[in-house]
C-alpha positions as CSV (number, residue, x, y, z in Angstrom):
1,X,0.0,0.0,0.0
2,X,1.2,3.0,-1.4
3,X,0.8,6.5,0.9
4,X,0.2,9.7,-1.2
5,X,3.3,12.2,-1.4
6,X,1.7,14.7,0.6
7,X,1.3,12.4,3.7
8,X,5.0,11.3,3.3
9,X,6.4,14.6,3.6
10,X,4.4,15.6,6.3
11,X,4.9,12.1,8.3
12,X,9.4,13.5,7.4
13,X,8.8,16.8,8.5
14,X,6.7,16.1,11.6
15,X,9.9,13.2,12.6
16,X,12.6,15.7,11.7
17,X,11.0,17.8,14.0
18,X,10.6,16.3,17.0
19,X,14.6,15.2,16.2
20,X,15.5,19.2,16.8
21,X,13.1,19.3,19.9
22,X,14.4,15.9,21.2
23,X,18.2,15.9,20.5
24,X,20.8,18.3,22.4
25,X,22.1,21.5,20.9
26,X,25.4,20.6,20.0
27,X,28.6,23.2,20.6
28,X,27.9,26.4,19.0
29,X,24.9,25.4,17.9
30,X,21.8,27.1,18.3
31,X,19.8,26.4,21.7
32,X,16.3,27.0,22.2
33,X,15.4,28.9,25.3
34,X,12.0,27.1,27.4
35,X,9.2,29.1,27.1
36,X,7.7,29.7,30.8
37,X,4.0,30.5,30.5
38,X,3.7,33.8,31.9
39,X,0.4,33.9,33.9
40,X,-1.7,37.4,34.3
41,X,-0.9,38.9,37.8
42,X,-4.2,38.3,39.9
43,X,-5.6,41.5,40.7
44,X,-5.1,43.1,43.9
45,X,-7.6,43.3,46.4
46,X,-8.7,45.8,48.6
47,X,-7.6,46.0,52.1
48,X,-9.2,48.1,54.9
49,X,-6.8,49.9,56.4
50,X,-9.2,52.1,58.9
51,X,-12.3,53.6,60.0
52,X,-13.1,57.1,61.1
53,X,-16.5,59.3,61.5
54,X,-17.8,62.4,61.6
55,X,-21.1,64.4,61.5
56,X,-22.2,66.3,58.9
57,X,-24.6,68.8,60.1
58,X,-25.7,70.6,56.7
59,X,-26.1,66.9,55.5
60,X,-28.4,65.8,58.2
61,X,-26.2,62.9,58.1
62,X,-23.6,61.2,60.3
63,X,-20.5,60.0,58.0
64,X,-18.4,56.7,58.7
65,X,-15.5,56.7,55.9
66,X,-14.1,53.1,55.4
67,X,-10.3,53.4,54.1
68,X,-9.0,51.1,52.0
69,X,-5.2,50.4,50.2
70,X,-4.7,50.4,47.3
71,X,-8.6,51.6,46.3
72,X,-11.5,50.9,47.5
73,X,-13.9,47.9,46.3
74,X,-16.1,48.6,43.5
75,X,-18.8,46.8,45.3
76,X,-20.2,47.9,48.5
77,X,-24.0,48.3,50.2
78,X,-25.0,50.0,53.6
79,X,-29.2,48.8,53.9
80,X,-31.3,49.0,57.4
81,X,-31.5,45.4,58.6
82,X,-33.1,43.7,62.0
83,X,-31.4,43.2,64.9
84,X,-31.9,39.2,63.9
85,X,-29.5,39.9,60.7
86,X,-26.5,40.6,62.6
87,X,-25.2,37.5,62.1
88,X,-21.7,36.5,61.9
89,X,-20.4,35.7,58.1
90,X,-18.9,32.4,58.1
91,X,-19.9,31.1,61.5
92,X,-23.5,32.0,61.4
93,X,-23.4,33.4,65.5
94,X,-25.1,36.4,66.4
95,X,-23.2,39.5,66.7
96,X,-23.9,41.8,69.9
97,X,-24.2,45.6,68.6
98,X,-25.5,48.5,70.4
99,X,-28.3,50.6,69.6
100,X,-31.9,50.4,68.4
101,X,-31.4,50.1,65.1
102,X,-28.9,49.2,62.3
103,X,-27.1,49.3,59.2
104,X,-25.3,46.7,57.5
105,X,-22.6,47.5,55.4
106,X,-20.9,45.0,52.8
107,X,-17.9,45.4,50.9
108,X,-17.2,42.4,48.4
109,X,-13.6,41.3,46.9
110,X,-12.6,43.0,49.5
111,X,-10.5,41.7,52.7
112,X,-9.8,43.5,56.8
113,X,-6.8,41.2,57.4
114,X,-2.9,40.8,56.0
115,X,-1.5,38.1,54.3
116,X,-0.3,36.7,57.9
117,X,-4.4,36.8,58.9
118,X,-4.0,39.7,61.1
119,X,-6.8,42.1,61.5
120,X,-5.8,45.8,59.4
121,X,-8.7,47.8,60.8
122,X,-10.7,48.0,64.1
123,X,-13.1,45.6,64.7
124,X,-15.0,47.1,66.9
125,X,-15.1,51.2,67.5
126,X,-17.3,52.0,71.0
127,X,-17.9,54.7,72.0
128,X,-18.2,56.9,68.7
129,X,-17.1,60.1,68.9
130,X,-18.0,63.1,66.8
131,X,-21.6,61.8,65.7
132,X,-25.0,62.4,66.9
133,X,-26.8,58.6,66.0
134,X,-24.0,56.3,65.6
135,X,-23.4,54.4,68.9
136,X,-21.3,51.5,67.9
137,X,-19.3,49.8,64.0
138,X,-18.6,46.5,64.7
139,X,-17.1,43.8,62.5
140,X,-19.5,41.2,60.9
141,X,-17.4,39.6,59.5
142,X,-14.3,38.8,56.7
143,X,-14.7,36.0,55.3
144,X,-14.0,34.5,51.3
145,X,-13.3,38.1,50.5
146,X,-16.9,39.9,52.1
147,X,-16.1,42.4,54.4
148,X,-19.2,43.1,56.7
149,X,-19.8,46.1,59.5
150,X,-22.6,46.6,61.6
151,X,-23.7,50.1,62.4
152,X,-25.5,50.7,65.8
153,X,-28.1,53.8,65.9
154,X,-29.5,55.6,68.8
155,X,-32.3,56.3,66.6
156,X,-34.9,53.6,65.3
157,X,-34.6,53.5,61.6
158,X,-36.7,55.9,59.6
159,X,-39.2,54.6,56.8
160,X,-38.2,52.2,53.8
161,X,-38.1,55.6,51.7
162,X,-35.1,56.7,53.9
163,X,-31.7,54.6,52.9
164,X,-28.0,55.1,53.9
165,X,-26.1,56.1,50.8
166,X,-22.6,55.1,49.6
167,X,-20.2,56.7,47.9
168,X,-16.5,55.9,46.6
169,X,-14.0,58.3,46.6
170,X,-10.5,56.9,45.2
171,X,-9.4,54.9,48.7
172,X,-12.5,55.5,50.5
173,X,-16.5,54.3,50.9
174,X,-18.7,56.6,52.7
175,X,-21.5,55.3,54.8
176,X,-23.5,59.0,55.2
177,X,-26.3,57.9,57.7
178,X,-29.4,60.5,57.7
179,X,-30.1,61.7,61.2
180,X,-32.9,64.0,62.5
């Protein structure tokens, strides 16, 4: 059985081939370098770095700025929730937070600890100064890259027209809670 041309020379060249790949450069030959896959640098996640508050009394609002390095998550959400939704992330065990109502904040692909697992920001901040409804921020949680604070108010939470409001500035969310 005869094989057609074409096949031949493609059968020579593919054997020649892996003869160059397979056989040692010799002396002053040429040398092929190994090609290391180069992998896309995984992106860098945020890291809170702090917390600090302040009131804004032409707002009507009391402020809690979250800092983060090297920016600040893209994602974030502040809502009014229950005291039964201040629940640990990750565990699932309640979380103690002063006040008669509250606001849960979230941060996702976002992390409050170092590469070493130490916390980078307080976990707790009691008694808060320089605000007129904000009694207690505590940590919810940080866990599989959600970041969670709870917000303790003196004030029961206004009607479900009445929201916190988040904004991002460069290295920074601001939590701007509306007070009377």
């Amino acid at each position: 059985m005869r094989m057609p041309h074409a096949m031949s020379a493609a059968i020579a060249a593919l054997v020649l081939g892996l003869l160059f790949v397979a056989v040692p450069a010799r002396a002053g030959g040429p040398t092929v370098a190994p090609v290391t896959p180069v992998s896309p640098a995984a992106p860098v996640m945020p890291v809170l770095t702090g917390i600090s508050t302040a009131h804004a009394a032409s707002a009507r609002a009391d402020l809690i700025r979250f800092h983060f390095r090297p920016a600040a998550p893209s994602e974030a959400t502040a809502r009014y929730v229950p005291a039964s939704e201040l629940i640990q992330d990750g565990s699932g065990l309640p979380v103690a937070v002063r006040g008669r109502s509250f606001v849960k904040v979230v941060f996702h692909n976002a992390a409050a600890h170092d590469e070493k697992g130490r916390a980078t920001a307080p976990r707790n901040l009691f008694p808060v100064r320089a605000t007129t409804n904000v009694v207690q921020v505590r940590s919810g949680g940080d866990f599989e890259g959600v970041v969670t604070y709870f917000i303790g108010l003196r004030e029961p939470a206004p009607g479900p027209q009445v929201q916190p409001t988040v904004q991002h500035t460069g290295t920074s969310v601001i939590v701007a809670i509306p007070t009377r």
